[in-house]
N, C-alpha and C positions, 0 to 999 in steps of 0.2 A: 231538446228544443227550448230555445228563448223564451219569452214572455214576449218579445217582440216578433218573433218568427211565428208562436203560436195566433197571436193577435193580425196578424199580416196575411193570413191563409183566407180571410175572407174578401178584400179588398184583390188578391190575386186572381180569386177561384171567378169572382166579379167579372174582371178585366179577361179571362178566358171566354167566359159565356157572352160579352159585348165582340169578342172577337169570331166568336161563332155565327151570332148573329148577323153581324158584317159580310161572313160568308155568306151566307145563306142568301141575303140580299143581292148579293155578288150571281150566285147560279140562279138566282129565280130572275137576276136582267139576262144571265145567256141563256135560259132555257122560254124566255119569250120572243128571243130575235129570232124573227123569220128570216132569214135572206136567201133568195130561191136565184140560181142562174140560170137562163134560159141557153142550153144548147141543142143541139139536132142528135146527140148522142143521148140513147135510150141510160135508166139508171133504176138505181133498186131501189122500190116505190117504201121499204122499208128503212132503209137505212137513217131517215131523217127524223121517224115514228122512236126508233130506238137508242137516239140521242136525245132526242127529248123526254122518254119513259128513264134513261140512264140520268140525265140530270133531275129529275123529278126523283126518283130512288136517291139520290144523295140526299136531297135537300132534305126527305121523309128522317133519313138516318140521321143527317145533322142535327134537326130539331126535336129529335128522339133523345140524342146527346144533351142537346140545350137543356131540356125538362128534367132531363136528370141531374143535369149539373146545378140547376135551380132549386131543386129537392135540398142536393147537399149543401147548396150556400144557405138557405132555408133553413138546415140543422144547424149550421155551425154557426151563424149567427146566434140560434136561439142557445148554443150552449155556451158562445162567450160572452152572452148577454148573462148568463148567468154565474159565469168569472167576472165581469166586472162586477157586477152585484154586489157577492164577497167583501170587496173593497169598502170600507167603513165609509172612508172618507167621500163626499158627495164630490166637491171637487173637482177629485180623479175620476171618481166616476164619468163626471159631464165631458172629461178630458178627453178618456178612452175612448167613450162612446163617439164623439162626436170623430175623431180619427179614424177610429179601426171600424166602428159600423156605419157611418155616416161621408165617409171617405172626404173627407173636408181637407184643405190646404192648411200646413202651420198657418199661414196669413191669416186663413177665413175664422179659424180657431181663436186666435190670437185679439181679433178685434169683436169676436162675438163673445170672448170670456172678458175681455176690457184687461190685458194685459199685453207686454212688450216679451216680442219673440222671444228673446234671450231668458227671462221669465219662466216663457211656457216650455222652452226645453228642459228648464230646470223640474217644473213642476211634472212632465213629465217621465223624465227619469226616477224619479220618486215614488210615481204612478205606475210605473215598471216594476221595480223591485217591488210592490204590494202583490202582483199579480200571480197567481199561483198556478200554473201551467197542468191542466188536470194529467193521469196517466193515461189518456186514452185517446191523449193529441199525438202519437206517433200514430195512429191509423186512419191520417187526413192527409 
């Protein structure tokens, strides 16, 4: 694994758990619409009890997922917080950090360290090559 692929598993695992969330707000709008149709035909006083119990059991499981998933971006932050660290140079540090844990835009990077894009690509590829990919980033 890269230095950049290692560095990039937080910012992904992120953008999974915002997309769960999205779910979940997605089944908690269908599992509060009522919509009843009135016909003269009798119906099974259950079946609407158990879509409702059926979308409430996902939602539980989803944000059961969520919590977990929060757990391990929770870890892996703290442990590539402590790969950037390593890094002598402060710099790179503010470079990494502000990327890879702060998920920030080249642009917002670029104007918030007071340097020109071109620049801060350079600096961080530089800021790459420092970063030392621990042996126990294949089990993320």
């Amino acid at each position: 694994m890269t230095a950049k692929e290692y560095l990039s598993q937080a910012y992904r695992l992120d953008q999974r758990i915002n997309s769960k969330i999205e779910q979940v707000a997605s089944l908690n709008d269908l599992a509060t619409k009522c919509t009843s149709t009135l016909t003269g035909m009798p119906r099974n006083p259950n079946r609407a009890s158990s879509t409702m119990a059926d979308a409430v059991g996902k939602i539980i499981d989803l944000q059961n997922e969520i919590n977990r998933d929060i757990d391990r971006l929770v870890d892996l932050k703290r442990e590539i917080v402590t790969v950037i660290k390593a890094i002598e140079n402060p710099e790179y540090q503010t470079l990494l950090e502000k990327r890879y844990l702060c998920f920030l835009t080249w642009e917002k990077i670029a104007v918030d360290m007071g340097y020109d894009l071109r620049w801060l690509y350079r600096i961080h590829k530089r800021a790459l090559d420092e970063i030392r990919v621990p042996d126990s980033a294949t089990r993320h």
